[in-house]
C-alpha positions as CSV (number, residue, x, y, z in Angstrom):
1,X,-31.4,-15.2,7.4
2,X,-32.3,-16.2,4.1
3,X,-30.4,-19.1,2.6
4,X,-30.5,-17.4,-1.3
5,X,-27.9,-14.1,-1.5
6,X,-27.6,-12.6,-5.0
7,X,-24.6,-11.5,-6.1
8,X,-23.3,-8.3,-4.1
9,X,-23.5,-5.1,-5.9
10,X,-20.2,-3.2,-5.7
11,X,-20.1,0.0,-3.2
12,X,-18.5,2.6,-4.6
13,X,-17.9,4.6,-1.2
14,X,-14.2,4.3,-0.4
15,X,-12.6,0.5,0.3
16,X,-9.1,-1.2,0.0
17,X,-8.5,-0.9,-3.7
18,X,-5.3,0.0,-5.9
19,X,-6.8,1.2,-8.9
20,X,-5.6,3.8,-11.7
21,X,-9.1,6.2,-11.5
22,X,-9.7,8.6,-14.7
23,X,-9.1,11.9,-14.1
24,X,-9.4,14.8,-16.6
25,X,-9.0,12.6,-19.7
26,X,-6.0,10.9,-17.6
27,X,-5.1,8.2,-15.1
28,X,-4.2,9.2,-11.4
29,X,-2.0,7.8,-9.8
30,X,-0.5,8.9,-6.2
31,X,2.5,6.6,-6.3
32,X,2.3,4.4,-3.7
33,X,-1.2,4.8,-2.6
34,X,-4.3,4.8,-4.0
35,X,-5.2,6.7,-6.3
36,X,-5.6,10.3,-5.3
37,X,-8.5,10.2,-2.9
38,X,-11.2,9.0,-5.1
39,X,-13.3,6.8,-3.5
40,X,-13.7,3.3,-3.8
41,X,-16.3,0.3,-3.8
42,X,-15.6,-3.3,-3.6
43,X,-17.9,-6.5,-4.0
44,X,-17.0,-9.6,-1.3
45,X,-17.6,-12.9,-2.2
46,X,-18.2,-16.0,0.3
47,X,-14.8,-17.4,0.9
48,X,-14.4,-21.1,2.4
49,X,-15.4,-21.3,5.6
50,X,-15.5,-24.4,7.9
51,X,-18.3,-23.1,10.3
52,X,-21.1,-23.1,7.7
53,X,-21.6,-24.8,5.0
54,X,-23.1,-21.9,2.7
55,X,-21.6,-18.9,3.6
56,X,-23.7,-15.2,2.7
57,X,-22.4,-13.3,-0.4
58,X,-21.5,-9.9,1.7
59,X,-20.9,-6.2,0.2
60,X,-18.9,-3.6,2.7
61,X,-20.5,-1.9,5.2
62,X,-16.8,-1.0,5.3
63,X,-17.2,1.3,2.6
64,X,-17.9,4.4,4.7
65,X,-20.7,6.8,3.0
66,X,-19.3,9.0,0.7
67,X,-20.8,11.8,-1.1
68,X,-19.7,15.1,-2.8
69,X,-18.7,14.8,-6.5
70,X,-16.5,12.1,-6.8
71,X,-16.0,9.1,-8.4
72,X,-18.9,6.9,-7.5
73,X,-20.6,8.5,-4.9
74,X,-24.0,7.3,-3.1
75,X,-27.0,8.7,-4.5
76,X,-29.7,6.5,-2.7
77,X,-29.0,6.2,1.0
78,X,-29.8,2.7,2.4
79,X,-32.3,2.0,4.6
80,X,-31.7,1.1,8.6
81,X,-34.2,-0.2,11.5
82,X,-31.6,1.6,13.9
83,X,-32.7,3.5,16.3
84,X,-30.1,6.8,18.0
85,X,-27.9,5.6,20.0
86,X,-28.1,6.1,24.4
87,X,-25.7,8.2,25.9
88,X,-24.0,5.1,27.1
89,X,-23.4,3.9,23.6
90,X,-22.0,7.1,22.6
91,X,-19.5,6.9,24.9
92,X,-15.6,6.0,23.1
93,X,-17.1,6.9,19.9
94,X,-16.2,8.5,17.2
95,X,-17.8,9.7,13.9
96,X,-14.9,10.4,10.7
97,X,-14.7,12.6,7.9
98,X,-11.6,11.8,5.3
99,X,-11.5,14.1,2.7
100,X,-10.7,12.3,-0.5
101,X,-9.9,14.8,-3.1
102,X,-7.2,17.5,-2.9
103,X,-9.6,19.9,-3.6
104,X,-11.6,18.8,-0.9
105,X,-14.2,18.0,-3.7
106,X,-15.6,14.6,-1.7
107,X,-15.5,12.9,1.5
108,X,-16.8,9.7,3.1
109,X,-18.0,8.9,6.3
110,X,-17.1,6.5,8.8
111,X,-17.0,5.1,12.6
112,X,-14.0,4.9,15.2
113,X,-13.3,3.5,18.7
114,X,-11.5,5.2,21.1
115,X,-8.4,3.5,22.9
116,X,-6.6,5.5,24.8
117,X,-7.0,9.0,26.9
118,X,-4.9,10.3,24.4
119,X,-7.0,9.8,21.5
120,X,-5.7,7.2,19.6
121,X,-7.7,5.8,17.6
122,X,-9.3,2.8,16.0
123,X,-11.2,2.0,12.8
124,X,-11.3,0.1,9.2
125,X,-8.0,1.0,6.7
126,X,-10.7,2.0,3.8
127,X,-12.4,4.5,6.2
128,X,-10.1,6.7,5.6
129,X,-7.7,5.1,2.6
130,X,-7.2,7.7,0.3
131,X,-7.7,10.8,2.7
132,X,-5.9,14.1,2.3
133,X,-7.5,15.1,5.7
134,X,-9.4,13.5,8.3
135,X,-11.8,15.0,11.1
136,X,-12.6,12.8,13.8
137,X,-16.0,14.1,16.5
138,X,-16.3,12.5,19.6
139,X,-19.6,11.7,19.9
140,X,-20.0,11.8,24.0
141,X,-18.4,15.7,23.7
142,X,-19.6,16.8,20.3
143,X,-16.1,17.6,20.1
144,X,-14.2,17.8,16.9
145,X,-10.3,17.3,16.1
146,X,-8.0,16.8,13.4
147,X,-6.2,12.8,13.3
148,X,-3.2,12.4,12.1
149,X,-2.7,8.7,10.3
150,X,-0.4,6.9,13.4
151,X,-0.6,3.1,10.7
152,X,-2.6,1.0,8.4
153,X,-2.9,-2.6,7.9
154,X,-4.7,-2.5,4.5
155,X,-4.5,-6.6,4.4
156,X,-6.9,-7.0,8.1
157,X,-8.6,-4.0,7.2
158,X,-7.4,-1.9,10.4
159,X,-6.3,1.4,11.2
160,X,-4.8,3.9,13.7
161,X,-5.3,7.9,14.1
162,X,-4.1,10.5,16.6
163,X,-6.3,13.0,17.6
164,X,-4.3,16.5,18.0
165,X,-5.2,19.9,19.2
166,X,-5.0,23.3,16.9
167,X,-1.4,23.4,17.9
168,X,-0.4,20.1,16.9
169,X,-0.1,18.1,20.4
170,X,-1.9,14.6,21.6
171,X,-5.8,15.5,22.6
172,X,-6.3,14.7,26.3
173,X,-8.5,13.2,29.4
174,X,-10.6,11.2,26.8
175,X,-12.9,8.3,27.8
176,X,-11.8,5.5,26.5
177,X,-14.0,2.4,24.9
178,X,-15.3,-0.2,27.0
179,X,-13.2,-3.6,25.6
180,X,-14.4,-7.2,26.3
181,X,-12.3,-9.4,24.6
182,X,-13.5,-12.6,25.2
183,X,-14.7,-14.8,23.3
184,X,-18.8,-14.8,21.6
185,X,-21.1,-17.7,22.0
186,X,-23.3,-17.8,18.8
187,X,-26.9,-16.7,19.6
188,X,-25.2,-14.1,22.2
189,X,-27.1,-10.5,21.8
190,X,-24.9,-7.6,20.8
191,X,-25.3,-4.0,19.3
192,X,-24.1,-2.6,16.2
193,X,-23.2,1.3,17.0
194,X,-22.3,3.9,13.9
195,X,-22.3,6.7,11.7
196,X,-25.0,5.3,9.2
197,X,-25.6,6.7,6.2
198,X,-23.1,9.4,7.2
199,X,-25.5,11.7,8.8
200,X,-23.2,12.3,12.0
201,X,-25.5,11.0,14.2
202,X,-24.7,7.8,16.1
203,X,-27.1,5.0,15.2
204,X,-27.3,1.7,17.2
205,X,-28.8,-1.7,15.6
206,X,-29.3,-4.8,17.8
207,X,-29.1,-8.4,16.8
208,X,-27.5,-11.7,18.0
209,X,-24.1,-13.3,17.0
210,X,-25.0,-16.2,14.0
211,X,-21.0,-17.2,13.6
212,X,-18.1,-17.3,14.7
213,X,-14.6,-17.7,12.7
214,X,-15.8,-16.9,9.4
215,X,-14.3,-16.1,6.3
216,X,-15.0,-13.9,3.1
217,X,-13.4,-13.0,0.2
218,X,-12.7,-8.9,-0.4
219,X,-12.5,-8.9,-4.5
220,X,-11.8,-5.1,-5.6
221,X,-14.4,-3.7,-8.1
222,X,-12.1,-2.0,-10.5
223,X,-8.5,-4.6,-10.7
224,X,-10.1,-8.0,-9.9
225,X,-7.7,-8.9,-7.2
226,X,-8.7,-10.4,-3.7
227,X,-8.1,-10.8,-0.6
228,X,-8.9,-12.9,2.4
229,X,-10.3,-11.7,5.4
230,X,-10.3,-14.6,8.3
231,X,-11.9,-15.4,11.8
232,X,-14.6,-12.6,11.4
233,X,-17.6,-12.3,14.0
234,X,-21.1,-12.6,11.6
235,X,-24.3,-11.2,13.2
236,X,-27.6,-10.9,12.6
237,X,-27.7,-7.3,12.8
238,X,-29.0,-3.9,10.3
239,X,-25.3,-3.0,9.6
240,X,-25.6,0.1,7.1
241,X,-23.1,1.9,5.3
242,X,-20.8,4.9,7.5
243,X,-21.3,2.4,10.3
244,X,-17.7,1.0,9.3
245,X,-14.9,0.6,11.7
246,X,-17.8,1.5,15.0
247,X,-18.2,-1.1,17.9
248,X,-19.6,-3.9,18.0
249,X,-21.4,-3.9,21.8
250,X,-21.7,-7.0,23.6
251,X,-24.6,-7.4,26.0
252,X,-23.0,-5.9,29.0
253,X,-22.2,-2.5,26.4
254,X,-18.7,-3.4,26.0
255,X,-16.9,-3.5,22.9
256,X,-16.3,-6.9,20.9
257,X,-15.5,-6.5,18.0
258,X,-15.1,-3.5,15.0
259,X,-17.9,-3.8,12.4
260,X,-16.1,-4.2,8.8
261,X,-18.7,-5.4,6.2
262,X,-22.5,-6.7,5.6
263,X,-24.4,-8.2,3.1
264,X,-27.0,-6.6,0.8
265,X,-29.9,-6.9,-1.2
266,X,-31.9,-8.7,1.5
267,X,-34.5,-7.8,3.9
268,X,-32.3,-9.9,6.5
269,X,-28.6,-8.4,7.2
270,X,-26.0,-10.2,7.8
271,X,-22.9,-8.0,9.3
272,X,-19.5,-9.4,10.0
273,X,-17.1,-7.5,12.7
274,X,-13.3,-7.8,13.5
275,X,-12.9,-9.3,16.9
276,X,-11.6,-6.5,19.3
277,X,-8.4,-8.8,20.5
278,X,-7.3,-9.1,17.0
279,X,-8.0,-5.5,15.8
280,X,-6.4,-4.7,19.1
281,X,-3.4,-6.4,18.5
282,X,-2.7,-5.3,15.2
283,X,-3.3,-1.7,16.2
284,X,-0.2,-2.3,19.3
285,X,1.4,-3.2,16.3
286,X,1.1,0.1,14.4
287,X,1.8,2.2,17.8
288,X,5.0,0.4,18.1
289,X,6.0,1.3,14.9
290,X,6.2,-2.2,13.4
291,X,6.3,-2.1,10.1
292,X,5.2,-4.9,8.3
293,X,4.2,-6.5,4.6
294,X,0.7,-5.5,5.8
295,X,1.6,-2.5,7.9
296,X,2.8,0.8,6.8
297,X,3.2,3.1,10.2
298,X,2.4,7.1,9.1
299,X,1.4,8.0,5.5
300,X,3.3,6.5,2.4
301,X,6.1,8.7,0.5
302,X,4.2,10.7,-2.8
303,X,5.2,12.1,-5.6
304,X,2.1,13.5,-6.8
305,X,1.3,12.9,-10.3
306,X,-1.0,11.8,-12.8
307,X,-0.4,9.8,-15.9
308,X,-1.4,9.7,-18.9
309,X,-4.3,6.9,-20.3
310,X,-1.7,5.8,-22.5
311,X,1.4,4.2,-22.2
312,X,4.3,3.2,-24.4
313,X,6.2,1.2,-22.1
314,X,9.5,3.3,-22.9
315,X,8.7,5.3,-20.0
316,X,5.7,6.5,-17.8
317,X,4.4,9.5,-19.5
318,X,2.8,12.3,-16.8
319,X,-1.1,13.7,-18.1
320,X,-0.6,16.5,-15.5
321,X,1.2,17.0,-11.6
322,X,-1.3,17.3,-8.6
323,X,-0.4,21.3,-7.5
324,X,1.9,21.6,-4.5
325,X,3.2,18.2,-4.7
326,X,6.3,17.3,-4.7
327,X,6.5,16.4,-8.6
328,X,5.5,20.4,-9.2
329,X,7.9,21.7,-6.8
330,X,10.4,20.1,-8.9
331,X,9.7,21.5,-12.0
332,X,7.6,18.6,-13.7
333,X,5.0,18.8,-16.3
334,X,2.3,17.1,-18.2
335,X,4.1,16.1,-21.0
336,X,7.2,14.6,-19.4
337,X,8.4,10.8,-19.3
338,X,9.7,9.4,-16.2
339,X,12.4,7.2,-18.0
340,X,14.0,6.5,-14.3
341,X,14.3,6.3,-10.6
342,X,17.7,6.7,-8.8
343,X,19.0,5.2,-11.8
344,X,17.3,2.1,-11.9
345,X,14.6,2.3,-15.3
346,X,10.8,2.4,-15.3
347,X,9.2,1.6,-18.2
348,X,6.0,1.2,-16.4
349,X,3.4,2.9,-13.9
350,X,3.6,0.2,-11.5
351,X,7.6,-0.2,-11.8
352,X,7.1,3.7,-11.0
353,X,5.2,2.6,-8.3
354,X,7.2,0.3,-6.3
355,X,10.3,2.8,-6.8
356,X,8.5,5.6,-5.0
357,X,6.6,3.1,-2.0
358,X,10.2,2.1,-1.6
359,X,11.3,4.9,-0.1
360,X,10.1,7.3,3.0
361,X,8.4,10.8,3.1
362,X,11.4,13.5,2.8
363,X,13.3,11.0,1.1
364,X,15.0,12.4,-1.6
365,X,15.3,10.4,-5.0
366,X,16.8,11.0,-8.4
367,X,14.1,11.4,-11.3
368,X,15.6,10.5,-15.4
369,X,13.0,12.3,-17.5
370,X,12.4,13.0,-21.5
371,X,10.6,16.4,-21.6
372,X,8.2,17.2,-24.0
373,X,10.5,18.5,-26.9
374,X,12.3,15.1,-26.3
375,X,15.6,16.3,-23.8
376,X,16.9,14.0,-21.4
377,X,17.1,15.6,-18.2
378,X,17.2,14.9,-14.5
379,X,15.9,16.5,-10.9
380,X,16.5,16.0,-7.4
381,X,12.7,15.3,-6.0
382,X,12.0,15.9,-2.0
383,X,9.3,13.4,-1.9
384,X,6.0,14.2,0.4
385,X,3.2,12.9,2.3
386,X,0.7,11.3,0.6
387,X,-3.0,10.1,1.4
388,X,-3.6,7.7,3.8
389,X,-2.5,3.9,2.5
């Protein structure tokens, strides 16, 4: 691995982010997620780590690929010394496609595991933050489903889906991963397995285990702010983008960890992977419905709006309303000031914010508005399902 990174150039192909995107002259914003769909890049920087003393600069793998006509979509795909993967590394595997826009204008492209007969699911938070839909192919079958979003834990980076059939019920007689969750020695060979580059073919790319325990800094591209994410596996491996959220194979095929980010602009990779027990434990968490600081079980409460560039601070003044949203089906317009929530004021888009995240989906709140000709009025809002946290 070479000892000289340069700085990590930021992937703009769906990540943890809260970020106001431009849309049509505007700023969306889907109240209490991110920000309608678009996709999302993020640069990591080394943070302090006690098992090395000069840690890579990384970039995420975790951003899945992403292409259609987004914001920031991949143009140039990387480059991978993968080779397919067997039939045996196919096997609890899953290739996912979140749709990002409402329009179903872009999508990104990501890995899963599978834990359970009953398809649940596990894979990275950004694979499919932002998603207004999500189709999930298991790789042994060739069969495809639709997931519903069971939790996210946006802070470790982890999420749960349900795979269900046409009619809505739990998928069935799945094969289940493989998991080994003891602990790595460093040198140990394992195999990365994914979806890279998006092409929906698994890929599988072997290497050897160079760390353990480390730590790097997620910094998001577009509002500065960081995070921490700890006790990662670091490999020696040709960890591409799409391969987020896929297993991590030890040598006996098992599955140790869930591949989350890798460096770039090196010949050498370096990729860094969730260990399985910890993923696995924070995803019991999600299917027990323990909600957390980190973890928000199903999708977050929307209202479905976007807002205007400007703001004056007396109010949070709407550019347009997303169509069938809640904010439309209850009568609101570009033009309009939300002056209040439940009677509490909002002068600003994020105290709009935390008012709607506050609440559930179906939860019903009280809206204070200034319309455009400068009336005070009020509405009852029904508030939806938004995109995936």
């Amino acid at each position: 691995m070479n000892d000289e990174q340069p700085e990590p150039t930021p992937l703009a192909t769906g990540g943890k982010r809260h970020r106001l995107a431009l849309v049509a002259g505007g700023t969306a914003i889907a109240l209490g997620i991110a920000a309608g769909g678009i996709g999302i890049g993020l640069a990591l920087h080394p943070a302090s780590d006690a098992t090395a003393s000069r840690p890579a600069t990384v970039q995420p793998a975790i951003r899945p690929w992403k292409y259609g006509n987004g914001s920031g979509s991949d143009s140039t795909p990387q480059t991978t010394s993968g080779t397919p993967a067997t039939s045996a590394q196919k096997v609890g595997v899953v290739t996912i496609v979140s749709k990002l826009e409402y329009d179903g204008s872009s999508e990104a492209a990501g890995t899963g595991i599978i834990l359970t007969r009953n398809g649940e699911i596990l894979t990275n938070n950004h694979v499919v933050e932002g998603a207004t839909s999500i189709t999930v192919t298991v790789e042994s079958t060739d069969t495809s489903y639709t997931a519903k979003v069971v939790g996210t834990d946006a802070t470790d980076d982890v999420a749960v889906l349900q795979l269900v059939t046409s009619s809505g019920a739990k998928v069935s007689g799945l094969t289940a991963a493989a998991i080994d969750a003891d602990t790595l020695a460093v040198g140990a060979a394992v195999t990365d397995v994914g979806n890279a580059e998006g092409t929906g073919d698994l890929v599988a790319a072997s290497g050897t285990v160079a760390a353990l325990d480390r730590g790097i800094q997620v910094r998001d591209e577009i509002s500065g702010d960081a995070k921490n994410l700890t006790g990662l596996i670091e490999v020696n491996a040709d960890v591409v983008s799409g391969d987020s959220g896929g297993p991590l194979l030890d040598a006996q095929g098992e599955v140790t960890g869930m591949v989350t980010a890798a460096s770039s602009g090196t010949r050498d990779v370096t990729g860094y992977a969730i260990p399985i027990a910890t993923a696995v434990a924070i995803a019991k968490k999600i299917e027990a419905g323990q909600s957390s600081n980190s973890i928000v079980i199903g999708l977050p409460a929307f209202l479905g709006v976007e807002l205007a560039a400007q703001q004056s601070g007396s109010g949070v003044l709407l550019q347009d309303v997303i169509p069938g949203q809640a904010a439309q089906g209850a009568g609101l317009v570009g033009g309009d000031t939300i002056t209040s929530v439940d009677g509490v004021a909002v002068g600003t888009p994020q105290a709009l914010t935390a008012a709607i995240t506050a609440h559930r989906p179906g939860d019903r709140v009280t809206l204070g508005y200034t319309d455009a000709a400068g009336a005070s009025q009020q509405v009852a809002v029904a508030l939806g399902e938004g995109p995936a946290a």
